[in-house]
Backbone as CSV, one residue per row, in Angstrom:
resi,resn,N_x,N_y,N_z,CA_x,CA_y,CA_z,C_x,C_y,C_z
1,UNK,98.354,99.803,136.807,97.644,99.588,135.566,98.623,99.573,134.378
2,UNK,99.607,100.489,134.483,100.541,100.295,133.036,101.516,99.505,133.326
3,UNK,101.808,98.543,134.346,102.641,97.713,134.336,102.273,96.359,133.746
4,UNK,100.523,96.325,134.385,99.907,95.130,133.860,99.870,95.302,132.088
5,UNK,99.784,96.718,131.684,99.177,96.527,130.142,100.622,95.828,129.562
6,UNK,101.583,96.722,130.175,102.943,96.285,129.318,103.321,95.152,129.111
7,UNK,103.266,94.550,130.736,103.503,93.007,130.670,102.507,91.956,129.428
8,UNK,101.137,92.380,129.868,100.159,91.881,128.931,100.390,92.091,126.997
9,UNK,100.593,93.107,127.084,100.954,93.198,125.570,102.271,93.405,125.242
10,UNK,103.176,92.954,126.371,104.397,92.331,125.761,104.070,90.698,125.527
11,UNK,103.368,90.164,126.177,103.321,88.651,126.155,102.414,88.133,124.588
12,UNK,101.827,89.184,124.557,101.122,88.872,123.337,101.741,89.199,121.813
13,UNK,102.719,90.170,121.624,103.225,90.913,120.940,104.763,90.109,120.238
14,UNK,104.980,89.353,121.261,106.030,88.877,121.364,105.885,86.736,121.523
15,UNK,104.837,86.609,122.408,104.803,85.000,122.487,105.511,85.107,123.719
16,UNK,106.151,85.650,124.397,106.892,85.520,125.485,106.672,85.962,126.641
17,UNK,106.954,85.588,127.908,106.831,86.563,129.481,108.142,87.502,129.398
18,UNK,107.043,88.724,129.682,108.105,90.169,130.406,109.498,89.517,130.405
19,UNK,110.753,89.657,129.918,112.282,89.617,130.636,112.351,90.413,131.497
20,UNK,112.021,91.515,132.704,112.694,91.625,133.697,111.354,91.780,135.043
21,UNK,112.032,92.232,136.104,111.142,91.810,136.885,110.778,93.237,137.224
22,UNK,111.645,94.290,137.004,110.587,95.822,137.088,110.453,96.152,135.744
23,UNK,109.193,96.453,135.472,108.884,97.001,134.419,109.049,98.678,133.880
24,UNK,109.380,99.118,135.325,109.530,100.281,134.957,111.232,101.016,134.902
25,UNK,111.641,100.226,135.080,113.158,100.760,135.698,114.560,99.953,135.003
26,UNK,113.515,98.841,134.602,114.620,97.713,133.683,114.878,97.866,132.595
27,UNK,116.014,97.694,132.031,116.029,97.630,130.465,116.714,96.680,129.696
28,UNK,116.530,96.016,128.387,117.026,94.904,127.971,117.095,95.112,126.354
29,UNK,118.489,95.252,125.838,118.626,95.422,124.386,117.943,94.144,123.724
30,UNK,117.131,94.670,122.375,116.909,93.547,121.542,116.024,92.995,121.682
31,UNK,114.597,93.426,122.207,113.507,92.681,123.523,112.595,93.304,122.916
32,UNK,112.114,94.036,121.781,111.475,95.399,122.081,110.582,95.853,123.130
33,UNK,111.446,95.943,123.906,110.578,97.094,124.846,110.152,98.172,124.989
34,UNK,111.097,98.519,124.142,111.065,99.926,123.711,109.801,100.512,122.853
35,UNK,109.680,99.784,122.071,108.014,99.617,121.425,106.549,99.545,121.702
36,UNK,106.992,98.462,122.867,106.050,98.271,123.620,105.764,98.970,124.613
37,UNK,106.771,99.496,125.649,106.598,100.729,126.521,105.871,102.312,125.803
38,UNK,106.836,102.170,124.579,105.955,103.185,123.855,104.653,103.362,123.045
39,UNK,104.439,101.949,122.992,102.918,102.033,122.603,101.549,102.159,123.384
40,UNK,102.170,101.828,124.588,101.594,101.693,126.092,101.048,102.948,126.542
41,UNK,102.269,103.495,126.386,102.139,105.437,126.418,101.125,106.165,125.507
42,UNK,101.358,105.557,124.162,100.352,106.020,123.390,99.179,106.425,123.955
43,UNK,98.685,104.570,124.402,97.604,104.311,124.309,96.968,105.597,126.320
44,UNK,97.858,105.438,126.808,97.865,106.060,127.716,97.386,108.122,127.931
45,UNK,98.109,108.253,126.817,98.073,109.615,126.595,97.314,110.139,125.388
46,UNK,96.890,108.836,124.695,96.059,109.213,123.715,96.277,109.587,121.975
47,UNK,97.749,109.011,122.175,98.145,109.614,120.596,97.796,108.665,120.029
48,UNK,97.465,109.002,118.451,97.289,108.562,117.514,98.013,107.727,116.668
49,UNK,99.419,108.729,116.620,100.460,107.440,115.496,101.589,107.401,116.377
50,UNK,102.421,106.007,116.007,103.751,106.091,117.183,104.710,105.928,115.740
51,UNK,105.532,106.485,115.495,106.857,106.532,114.978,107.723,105.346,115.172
52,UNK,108.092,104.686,114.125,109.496,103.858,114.926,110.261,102.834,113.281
53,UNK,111.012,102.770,113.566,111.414,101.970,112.253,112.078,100.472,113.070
54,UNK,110.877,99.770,113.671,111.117,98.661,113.757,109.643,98.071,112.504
55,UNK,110.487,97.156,112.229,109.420,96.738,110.452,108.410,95.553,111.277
56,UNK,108.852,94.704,112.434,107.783,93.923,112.680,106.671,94.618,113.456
57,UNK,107.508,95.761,114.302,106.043,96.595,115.174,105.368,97.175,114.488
58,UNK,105.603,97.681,113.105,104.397,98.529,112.481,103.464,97.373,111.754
59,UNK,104.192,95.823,111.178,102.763,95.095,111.098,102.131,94.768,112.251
60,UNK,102.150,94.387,113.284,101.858,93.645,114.861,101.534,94.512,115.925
61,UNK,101.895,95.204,116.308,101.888,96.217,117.341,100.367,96.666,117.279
62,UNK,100.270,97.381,116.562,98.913,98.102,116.448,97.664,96.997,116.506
63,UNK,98.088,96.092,115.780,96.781,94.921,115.660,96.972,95.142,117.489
64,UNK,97.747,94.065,118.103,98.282,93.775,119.190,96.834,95.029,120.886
65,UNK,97.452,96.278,120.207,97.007,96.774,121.058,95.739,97.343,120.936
66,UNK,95.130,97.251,119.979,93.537,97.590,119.656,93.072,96.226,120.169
67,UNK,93.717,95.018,120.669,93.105,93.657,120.753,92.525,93.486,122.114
68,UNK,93.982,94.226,122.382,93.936,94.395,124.404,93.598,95.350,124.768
69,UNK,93.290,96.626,124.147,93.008,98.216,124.536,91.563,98.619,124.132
70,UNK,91.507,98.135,122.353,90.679,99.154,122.158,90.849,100.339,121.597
71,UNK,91.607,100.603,122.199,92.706,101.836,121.484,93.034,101.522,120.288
72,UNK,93.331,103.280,119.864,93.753,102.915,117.982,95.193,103.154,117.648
73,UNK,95.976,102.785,117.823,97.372,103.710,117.969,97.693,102.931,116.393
74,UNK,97.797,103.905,115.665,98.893,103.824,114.236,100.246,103.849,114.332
75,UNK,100.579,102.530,114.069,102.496,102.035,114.154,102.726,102.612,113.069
76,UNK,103.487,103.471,112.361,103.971,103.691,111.330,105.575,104.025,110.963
77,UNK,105.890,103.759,109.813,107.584,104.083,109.806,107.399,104.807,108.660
78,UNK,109.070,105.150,108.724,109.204,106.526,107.690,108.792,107.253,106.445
79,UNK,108.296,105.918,105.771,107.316,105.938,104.402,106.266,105.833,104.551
80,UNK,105.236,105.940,105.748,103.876,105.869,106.350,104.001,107.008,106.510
81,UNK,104.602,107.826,107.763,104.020,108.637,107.926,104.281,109.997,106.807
82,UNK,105.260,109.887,105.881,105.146,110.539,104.774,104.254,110.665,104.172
83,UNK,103.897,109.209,103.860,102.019,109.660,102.869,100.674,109.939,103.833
84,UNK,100.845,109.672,105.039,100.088,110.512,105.724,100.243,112.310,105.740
85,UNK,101.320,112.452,105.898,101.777,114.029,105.191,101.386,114.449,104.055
86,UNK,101.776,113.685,103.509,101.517,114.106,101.982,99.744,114.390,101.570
87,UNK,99.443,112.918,102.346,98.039,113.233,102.010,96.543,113.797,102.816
88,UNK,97.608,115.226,103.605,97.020,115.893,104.175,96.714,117.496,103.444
89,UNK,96.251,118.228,104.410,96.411,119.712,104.396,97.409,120.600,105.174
90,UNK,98.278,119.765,106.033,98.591,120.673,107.283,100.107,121.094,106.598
91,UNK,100.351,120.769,105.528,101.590,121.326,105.080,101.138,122.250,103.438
92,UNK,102.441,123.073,103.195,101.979,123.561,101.127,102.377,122.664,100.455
93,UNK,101.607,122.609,99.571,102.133,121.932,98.027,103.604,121.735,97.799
94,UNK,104.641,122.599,98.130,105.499,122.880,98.109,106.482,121.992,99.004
95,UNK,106.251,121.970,100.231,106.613,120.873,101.476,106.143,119.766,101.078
96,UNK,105.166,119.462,100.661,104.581,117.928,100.663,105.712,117.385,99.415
97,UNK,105.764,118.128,98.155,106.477,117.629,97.256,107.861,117.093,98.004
98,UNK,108.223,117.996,98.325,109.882,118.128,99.023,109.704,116.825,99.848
99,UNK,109.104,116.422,100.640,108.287,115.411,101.814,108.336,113.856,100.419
100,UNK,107.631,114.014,99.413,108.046,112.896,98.595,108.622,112.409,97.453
101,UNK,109.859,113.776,97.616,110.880,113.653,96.753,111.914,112.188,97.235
102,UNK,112.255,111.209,96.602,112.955,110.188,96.823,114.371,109.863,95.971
103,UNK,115.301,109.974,96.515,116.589,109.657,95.727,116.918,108.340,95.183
104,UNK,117.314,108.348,94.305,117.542,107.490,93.418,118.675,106.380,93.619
């Protein structure tokens, strides 16, 4: 089952067929697979947001796999999940500031 999702929402994610022929054991710089294996997982284990500072997977990815899943997985990068921090409770006033202090 997670070989088919990967392949499947690599093909969609990307426009392209899988590059290798194990999905689980292969690896290929520059392909994101890495994205995609990990969004797979997400959706697998149930998390909510995936981390990553690739700039095309946090627009695409998520559409991508709520299309084929269903699943909700939030792609976000480093200035996402900050204002998700920020605009929570689970940290103080104090941390959150520090959290969106930005250098100049």
């Amino acid at each position: 089952m997670y070989e088919g999702m990967v392949t499947q929402i690599y093909g969609d994610y990307t426009g392209m067929m899988y590059p290798l022929s194990d999905v689980c054991s292969g690896w290929q710089k520059g392909c994101s697979l890495g994205e995609v294996h990990s969004a797979v997982m997400c959706v697998f284990l149930g998390c909510e947001y995936l981390f990553t500072d690739d700039k095309v997977a946090v627009r695409h990815l998520g559409k991508v796999i709520k299309g084929q899943t269903q699943a909700s997985v939030q792609i976000v990068n480093r200035r996402m999940c900050a204002e998700i921090i920020i605009g929570s409770n689970i940290v103080s006033g104090k941390e959150r500031r520090l959290i969106s202090y930005q250098r100049t």
